[in-house]
C-alpha positions as CSV (number, residue, x, y, z in Angstrom):
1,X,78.6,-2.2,-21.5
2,X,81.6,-1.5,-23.2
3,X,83.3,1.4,-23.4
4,X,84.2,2.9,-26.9
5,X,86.5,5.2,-27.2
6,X,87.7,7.8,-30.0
7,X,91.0,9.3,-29.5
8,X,93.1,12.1,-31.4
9,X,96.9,13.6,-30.3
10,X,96.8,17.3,-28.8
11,X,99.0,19.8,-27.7
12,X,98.4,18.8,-24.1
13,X,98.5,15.2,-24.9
14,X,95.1,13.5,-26.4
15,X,91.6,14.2,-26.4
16,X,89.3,11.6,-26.0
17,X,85.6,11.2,-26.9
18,X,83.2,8.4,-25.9
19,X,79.5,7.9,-26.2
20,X,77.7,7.9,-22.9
21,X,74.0,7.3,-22.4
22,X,73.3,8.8,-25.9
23,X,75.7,11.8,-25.0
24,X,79.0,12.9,-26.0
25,X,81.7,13.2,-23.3
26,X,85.2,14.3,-23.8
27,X,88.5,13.7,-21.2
28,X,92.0,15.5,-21.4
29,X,94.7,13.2,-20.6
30,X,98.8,14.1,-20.7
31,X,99.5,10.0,-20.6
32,X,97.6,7.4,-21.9
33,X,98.3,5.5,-19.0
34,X,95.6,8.0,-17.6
35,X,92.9,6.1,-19.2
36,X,92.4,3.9,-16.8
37,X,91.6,6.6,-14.5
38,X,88.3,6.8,-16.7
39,X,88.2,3.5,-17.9
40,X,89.0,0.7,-15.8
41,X,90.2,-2.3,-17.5
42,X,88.6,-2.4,-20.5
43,X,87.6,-0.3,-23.6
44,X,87.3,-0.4,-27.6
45,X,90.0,2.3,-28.7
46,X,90.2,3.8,-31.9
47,X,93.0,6.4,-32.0
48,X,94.8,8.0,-34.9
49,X,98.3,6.9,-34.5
50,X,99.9,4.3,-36.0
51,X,99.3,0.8,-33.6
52,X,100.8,-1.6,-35.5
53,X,104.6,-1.2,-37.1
54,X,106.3,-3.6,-38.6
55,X,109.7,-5.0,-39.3
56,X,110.6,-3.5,-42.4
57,X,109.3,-2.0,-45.4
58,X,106.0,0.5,-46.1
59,X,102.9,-0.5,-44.5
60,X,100.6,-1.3,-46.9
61,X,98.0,0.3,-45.1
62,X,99.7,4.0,-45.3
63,X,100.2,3.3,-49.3
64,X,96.6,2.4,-49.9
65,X,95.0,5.1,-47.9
66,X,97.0,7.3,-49.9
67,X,95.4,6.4,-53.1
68,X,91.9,6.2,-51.4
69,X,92.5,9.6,-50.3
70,X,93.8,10.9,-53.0
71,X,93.9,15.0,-53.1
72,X,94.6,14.8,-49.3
73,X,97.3,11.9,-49.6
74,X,99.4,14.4,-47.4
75,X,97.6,13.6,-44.6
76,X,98.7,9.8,-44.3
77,X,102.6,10.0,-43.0
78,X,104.3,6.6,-43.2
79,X,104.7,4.8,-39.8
80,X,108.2,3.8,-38.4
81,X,109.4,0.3,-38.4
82,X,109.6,-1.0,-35.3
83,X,113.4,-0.6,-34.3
84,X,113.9,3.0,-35.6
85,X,110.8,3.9,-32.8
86,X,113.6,3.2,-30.2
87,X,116.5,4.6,-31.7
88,X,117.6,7.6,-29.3
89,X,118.0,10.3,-31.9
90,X,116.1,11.5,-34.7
91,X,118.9,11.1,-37.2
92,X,119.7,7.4,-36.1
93,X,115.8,6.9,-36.2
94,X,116.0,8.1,-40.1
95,X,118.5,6.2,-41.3
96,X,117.9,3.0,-39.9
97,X,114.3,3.6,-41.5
98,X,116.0,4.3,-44.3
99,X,117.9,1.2,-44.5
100,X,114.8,-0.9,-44.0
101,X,112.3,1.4,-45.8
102,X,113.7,3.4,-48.4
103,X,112.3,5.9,-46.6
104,X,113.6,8.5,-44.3
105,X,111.8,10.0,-41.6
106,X,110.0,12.8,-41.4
107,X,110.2,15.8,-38.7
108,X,106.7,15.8,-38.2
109,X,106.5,12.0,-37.4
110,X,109.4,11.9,-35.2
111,X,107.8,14.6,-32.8
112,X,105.3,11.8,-32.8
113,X,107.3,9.2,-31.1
114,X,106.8,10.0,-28.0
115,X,103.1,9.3,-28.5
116,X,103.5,5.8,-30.5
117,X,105.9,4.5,-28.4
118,X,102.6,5.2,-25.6
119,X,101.0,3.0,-27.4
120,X,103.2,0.0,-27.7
121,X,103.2,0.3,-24.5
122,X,99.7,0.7,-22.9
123,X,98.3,-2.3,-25.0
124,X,100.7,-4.8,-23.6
125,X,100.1,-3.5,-19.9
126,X,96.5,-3.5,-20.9
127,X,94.8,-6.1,-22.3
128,X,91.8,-5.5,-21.6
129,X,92.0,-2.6,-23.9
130,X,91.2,-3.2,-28.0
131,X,93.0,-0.8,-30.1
132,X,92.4,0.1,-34.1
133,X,94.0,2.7,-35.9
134,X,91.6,5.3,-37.4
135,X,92.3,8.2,-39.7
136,X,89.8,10.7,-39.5
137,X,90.0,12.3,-43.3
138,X,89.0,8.8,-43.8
139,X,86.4,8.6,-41.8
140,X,85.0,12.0,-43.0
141,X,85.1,10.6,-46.3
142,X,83.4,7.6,-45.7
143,X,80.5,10.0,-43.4
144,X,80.6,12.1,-47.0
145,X,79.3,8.7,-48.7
146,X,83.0,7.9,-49.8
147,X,83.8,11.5,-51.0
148,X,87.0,12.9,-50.3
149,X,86.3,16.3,-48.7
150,X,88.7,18.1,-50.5
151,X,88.5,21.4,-48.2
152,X,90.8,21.3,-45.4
153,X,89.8,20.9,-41.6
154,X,91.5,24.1,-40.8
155,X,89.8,26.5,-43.3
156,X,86.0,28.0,-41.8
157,X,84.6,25.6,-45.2
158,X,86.2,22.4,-43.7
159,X,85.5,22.9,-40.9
160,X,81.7,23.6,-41.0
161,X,81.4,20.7,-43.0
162,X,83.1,18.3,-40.5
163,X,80.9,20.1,-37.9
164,X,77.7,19.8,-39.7
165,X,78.1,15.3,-40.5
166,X,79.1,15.0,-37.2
167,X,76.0,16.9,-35.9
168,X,74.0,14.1,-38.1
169,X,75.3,11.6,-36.9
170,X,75.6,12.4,-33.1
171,X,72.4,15.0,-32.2
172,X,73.8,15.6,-28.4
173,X,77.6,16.9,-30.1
174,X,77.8,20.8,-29.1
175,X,80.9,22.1,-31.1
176,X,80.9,25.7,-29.0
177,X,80.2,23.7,-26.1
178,X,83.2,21.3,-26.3
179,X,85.5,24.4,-27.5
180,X,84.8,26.1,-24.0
181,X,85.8,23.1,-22.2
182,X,89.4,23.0,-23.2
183,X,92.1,25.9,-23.6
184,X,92.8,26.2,-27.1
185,X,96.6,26.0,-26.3
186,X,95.8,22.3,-25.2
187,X,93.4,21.3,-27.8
188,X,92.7,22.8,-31.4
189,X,89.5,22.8,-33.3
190,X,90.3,20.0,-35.1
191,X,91.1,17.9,-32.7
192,X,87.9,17.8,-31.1
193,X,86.3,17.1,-34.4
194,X,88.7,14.4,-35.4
195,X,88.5,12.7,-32.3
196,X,84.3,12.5,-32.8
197,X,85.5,10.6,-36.5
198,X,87.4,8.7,-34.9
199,X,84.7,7.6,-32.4
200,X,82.4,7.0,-35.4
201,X,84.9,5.0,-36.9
202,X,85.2,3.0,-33.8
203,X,81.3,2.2,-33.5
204,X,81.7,1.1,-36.9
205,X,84.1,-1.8,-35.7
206,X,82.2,-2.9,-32.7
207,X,78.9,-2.9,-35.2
208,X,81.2,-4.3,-38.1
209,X,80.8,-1.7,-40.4
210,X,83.7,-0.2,-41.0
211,X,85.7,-0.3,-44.2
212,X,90.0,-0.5,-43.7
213,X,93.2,-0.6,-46.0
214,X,94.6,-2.4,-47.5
215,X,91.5,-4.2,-48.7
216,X,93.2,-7.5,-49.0
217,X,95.3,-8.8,-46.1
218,X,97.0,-11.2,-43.6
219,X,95.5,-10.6,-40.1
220,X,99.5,-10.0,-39.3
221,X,99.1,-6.8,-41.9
222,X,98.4,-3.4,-40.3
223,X,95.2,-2.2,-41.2
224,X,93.7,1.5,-40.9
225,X,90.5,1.9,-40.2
226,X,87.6,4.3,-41.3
């Protein structure tokens, strides 16, 4: 049976969730060359981090879940082109998006490097590894019958409500549990409930379920999943 796997960034590197014999299990791992410590050779990988950059320009995908998202557009960062992932500083990185964007850059994304350029990586070396690119405040809207949930994940409201859908959807998923599991300098709240969206997400796939962005594309245009 294949593996399906739902994985979120963390301090300590990413948390990952995965559905086994009706119960939720959760790994640590620094690298995700790590995975196939727990894996083997194969698995159905949903993670939220941009997988597939392009050349030049927005993604389309990042501009339409955006609009779909709406009061929490902020959420949804713009990916890198391709070439600025490699560039060796962070003000080399932003202008050479700039120059094929429009766009500069953020801070915030290009502490995320690190963990994109992981992924380039591992899916070439790995073949037998699927990945999709899942953003969990999409995926909690579509568990909230395609209602943003305007209250953030890091406020006690937010964060009961994420905690409540996911206990719908998966009975065995212990939040107090999980949260005594990890250090909380390694792994936040919300990590361990966006990697279980992101795992819903990703059953959603295999089951071809799940709704992307943008809505209308090439299969050589990104897609985000949810």
């Amino acid at each position: 049976m294949m593996n399906v796997l739902g994985i979120d960034g963390c301090k300590f590197g990413w948390i990952v969730a995965t559905l086994s014999q009706k119960q939720i299990e959760f790994y640590l791992v620094e690298h995700l060359d790590k995975l196939e410590n727990f894996f083997l050779n194969e698995a159905i990988v949903g993670i939220d981090m941009p997988v597939d950059l392009i050349t030049s320009n927005s993604r389309l995908a990042d501009i339409q879940a955006r609009q779909v998202l709406k009061s929490r557009a902020s959420t949804i960062f713009n990916a890198p082109v391709i070439d600025a992932l490699y560039e060796k500083n962070y003000e080399l990185a932003s202008r050479l998006n700039f120059e094929k964007t429009q766009k500069k850059i953020s801070k915030q994304s290009w502490y995320l490097f690190n963990k994109i350029k992981q992924i380039q990586k591992f899916k070439k070396e790995h073949v037998g590894f699927s990945f999709y690119e899942v953003h969990p405040e999409l995926s909690f809207m579509a568990m909230n019958e395609m209602r943003v949930i305007v209250e953030s994940k890091k406020t006690p409201e937010g964060q009961t409500m994420r905690r409540t859908m996911i206990k719908s959807l998966f009975p065995s998923f212990n939040f107090d549990l999980v949260r005594q599991k990890f250090n909380k300098r390694d792994v936040a709240d919300d990590d361990i409930l966006d990697a279980m969206a992101v795992l819903w997400s990703t059953q959603r796939i295999v089951d071809k379920m799940a709704e992307f962005v943008p809505k209308k594309s090439s299969s050589f245009e990104p897609r985000i999943y949810y």
